[in-house]
C-alpha positions as CSV (number, residue, x, y, z in Angstrom):
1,X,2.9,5.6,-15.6
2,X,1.3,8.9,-15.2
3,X,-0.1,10.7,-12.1
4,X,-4.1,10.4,-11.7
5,X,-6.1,11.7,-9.3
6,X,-8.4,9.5,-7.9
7,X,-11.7,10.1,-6.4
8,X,-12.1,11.6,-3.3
9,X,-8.7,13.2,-3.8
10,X,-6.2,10.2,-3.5
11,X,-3.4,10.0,-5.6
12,X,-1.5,6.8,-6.6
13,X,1.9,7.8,-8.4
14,X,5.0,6.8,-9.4
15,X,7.8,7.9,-7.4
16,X,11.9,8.5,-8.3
17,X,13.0,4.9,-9.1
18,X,11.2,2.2,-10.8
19,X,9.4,0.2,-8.3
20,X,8.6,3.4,-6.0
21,X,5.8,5.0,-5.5
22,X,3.9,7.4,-3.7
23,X,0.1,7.2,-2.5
24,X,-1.5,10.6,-0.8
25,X,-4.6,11.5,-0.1
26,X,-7.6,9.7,1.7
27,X,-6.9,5.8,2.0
28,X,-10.6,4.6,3.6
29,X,-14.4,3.3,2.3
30,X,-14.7,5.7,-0.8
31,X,-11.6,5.0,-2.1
32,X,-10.6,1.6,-1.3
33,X,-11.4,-0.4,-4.5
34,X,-9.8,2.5,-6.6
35,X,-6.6,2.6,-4.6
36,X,-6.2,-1.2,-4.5
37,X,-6.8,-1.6,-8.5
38,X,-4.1,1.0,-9.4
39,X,-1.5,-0.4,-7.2
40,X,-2.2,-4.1,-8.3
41,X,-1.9,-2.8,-12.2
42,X,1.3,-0.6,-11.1
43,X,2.8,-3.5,-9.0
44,X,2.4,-6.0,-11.7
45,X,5.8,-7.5,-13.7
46,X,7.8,-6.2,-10.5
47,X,9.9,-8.1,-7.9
48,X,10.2,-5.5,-5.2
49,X,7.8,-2.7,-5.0
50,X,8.1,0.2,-2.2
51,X,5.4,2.4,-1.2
52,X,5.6,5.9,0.4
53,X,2.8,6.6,2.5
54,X,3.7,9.9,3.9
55,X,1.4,11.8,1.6
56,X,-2.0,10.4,3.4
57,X,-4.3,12.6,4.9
58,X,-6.6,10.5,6.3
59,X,-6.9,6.6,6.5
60,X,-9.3,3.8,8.2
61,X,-9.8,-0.2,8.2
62,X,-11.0,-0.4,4.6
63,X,-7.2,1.1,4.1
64,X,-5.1,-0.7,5.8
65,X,-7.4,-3.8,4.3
66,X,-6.0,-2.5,1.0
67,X,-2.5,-2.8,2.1
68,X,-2.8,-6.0,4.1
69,X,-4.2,-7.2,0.7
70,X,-1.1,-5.9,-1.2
71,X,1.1,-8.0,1.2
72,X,-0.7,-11.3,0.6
73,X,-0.6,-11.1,-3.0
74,X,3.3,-9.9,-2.7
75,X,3.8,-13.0,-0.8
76,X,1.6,-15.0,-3.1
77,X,3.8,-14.1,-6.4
78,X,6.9,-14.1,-4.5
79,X,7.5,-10.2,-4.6
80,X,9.0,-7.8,-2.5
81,X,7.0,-5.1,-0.8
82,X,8.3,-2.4,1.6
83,X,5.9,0.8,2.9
84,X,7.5,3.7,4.5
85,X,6.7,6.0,6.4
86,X,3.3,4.4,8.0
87,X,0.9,7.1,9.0
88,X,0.2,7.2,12.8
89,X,-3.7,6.8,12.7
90,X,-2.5,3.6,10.3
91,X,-0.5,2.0,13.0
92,X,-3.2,2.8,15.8
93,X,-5.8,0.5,13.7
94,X,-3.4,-2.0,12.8
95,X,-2.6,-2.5,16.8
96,X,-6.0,-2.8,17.7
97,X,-6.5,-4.9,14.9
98,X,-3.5,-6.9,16.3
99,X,-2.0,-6.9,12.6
100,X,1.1,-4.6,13.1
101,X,3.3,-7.7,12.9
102,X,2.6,-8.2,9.1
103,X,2.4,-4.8,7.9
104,X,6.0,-5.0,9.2
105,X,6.4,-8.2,7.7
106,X,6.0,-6.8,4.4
107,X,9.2,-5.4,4.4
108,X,11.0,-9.0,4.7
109,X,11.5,-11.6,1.9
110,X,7.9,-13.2,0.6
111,X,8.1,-17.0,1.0
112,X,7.4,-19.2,-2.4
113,X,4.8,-21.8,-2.2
């Protein structure tokens, strides 16, 4: 998979080992729908998919929508999904929210319907 640049300057890429990957840039409104279709054509085919989320610069509700979305359809096809390192202003919304619990959740094993 190659690096592109998405709009608004986000970047979805592949990391070091198969299933890895890296995601920098703005995660929020503009950039959403982008974000979410490139991970859900890079995730696809794969049992355990990790994503490292040091690289944001800035995040809101539409992006940790995109990556509550990722964990239902992990759990859905019965895949792993792990994100590390969870940016700050991420967490703060996904307290307030009172969805912390399954962004951590997507770090255990998906149950199959």
């Amino acid at each position: 998979m190659k690096r592109r640049k998405g709009p608004s300057g986000f970047e979805f890429a592949p990391a070091e080992a198969a299933g890895e990957f890296r995601l920098s840039g703005v995660l929020s409104f503009d950039t959403a729908a982008s974000v979410l279709k490139r991970g859900d054509a890079a995730f696809a085919g794969a049992s355990m998919n990790s994503v490292d989320l040091s690289g944001l610069t800035h995040a809101d509700s539409a992006g940790l929508s995109v990556l509550l979305t990722w964990v239902e359809r992990a759990r859905r096809d019965g895949r792993l999904l792990k994100y590390t390192a969870l940016p700050a202003q991420l967490l703060k919304i996904a307290r307030l929210c009172a969805v912390e619990s399954l962004l951590a959740a997507a770090e255990a094993a998906p149950a199959r319907p």
